[in-house]
C-alpha positions in Angstrom: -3.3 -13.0 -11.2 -3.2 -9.2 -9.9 -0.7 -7.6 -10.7 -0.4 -4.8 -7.8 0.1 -5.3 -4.4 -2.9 -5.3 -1.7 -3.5 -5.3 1.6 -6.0 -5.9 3.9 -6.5 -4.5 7.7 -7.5 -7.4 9.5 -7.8 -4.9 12.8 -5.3 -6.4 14.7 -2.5 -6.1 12.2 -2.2 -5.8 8.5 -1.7 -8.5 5.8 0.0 -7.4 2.8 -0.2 -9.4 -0.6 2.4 -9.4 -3.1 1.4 -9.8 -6.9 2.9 -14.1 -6.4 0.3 -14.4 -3.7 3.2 -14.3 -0.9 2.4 -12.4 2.4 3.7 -9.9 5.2 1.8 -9.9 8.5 2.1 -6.3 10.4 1.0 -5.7 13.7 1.7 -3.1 16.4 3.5 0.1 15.7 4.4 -1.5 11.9 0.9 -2.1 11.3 -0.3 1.4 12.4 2.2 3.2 10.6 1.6 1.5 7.2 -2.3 2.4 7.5 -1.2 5.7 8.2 0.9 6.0 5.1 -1.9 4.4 2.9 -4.2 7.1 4.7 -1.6 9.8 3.4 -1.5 8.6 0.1 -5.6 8.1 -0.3 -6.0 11.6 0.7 -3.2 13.0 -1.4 -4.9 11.4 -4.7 -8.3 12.7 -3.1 -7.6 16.2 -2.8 -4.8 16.8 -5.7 -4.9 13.6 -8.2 -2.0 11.7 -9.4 1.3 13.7 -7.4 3.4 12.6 -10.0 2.0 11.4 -13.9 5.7 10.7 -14.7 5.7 7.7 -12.0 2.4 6.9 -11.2 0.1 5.7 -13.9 -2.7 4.9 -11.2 -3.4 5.1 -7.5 -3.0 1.4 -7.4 0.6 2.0 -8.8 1.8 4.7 -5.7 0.1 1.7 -3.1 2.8 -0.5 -4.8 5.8 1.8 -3.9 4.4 1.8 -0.6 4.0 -2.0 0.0 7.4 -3.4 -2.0 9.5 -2.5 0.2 8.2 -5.0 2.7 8.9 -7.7 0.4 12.5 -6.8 -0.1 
């Protein structure tokens, strides 16, 4: 079983995947401003590395904080 969250852009919304295998289906303005958001965050580990050792062990860890919410 993974144990980080995933998504996958399906182009005309987004599915997100919780660790349990449960899912969140975005579309519209939802779906556009979570890729945006995983944009910010790829580029952020891109040009500067991990923003914050103390939190994040992995970029795989800052996608999490990102997607949890949704499952909330």
């Amino acid at each position: 079983m993974n144990e980080h969250y995933d998504y996958c852009d399906l182009g005309y919304g987004v599915s997100l995947i919780s660790p349990c295998g449960k899912t969140v289906f975005l579309q519209g303005d939802d779906a556009c401003q979570f890729i945006d958001d995983t944009i910010s965050v790829d580029e952020l580990w891109e040009s500067e590395g991990n923003p914050n050792p103390s939190i994040f062990d992995s970029q795989e860890d800052h996608i999490d904080l990102v997607i949890g919410p949704y499952f909330d």
